[in-house]
Steps between C-alpha positions, in 0.01 A plus 500: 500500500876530459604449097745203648228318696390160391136412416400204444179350258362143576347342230346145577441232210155420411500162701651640782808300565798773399470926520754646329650751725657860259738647725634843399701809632814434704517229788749547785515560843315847447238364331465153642206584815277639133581174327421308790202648549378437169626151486381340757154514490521335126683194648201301523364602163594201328738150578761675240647807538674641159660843570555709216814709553533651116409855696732469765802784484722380784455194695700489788639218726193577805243451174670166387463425814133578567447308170653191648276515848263485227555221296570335838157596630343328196633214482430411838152540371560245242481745255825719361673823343588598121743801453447669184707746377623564107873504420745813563275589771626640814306248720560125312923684437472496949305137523728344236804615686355345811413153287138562553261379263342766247272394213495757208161530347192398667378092400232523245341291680416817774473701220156356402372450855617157576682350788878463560718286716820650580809318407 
């Protein structure tokens, strides 16, 4: 595996409903067949998608998006995405830009296991 290649940990919540997706490494047009690939088959993990991005070194306009086929994907599922990503990083400095929404930290709520509804 290439150092800048993304990988990608799914992590569901103990009832089920949301996996918390940590993306890492850098996400482009390189990289996005890898991310794909390890994305998609954790779609149907859970109703709620949150998509940790903290990792992420460079997020560029084919990830964003990727990301937004995503969210897209779920919520014609009923179900919907959560972009996570702390501030100064490179990812939520490219989603802000583009007016997407970015949470910072993780609801305590998923933190403990529990269920989330996205905004």
């Amino acid at each position: 595996m290439l150092l800048n290649e993304p990988t990608v940990v799914c992590t569901p919540t103990r009832d089920g409903r949301c996996a918390i997706l940590s993306v890492g490494g850098e996400v482009d047009l390189a990289t996005l067949p890898r991310f794909r690939r390890a994305l998609v088959p954790v779609l149907d993990a859970a109703s709620v998608l949150v998509v940790s991005l903290d990792d992420v070194g460079h997020l560029s306009a084919a990830g964003v998006r990727f990301l937004e086929e995503i969210r897209a994907v779920k919520e014609d599922q009923g179900g919907g995405l959560l972009l996570q990503c702390g501030e100064h990083r490179p990812a939520r400095l490219v989603l802000q830009a583009l007016g997407i929404p970015v949470i910072t930290e993780l609801p305590i709520s998923l933190r403990s296991g529990a269920s989330v509804t996205p905004p």
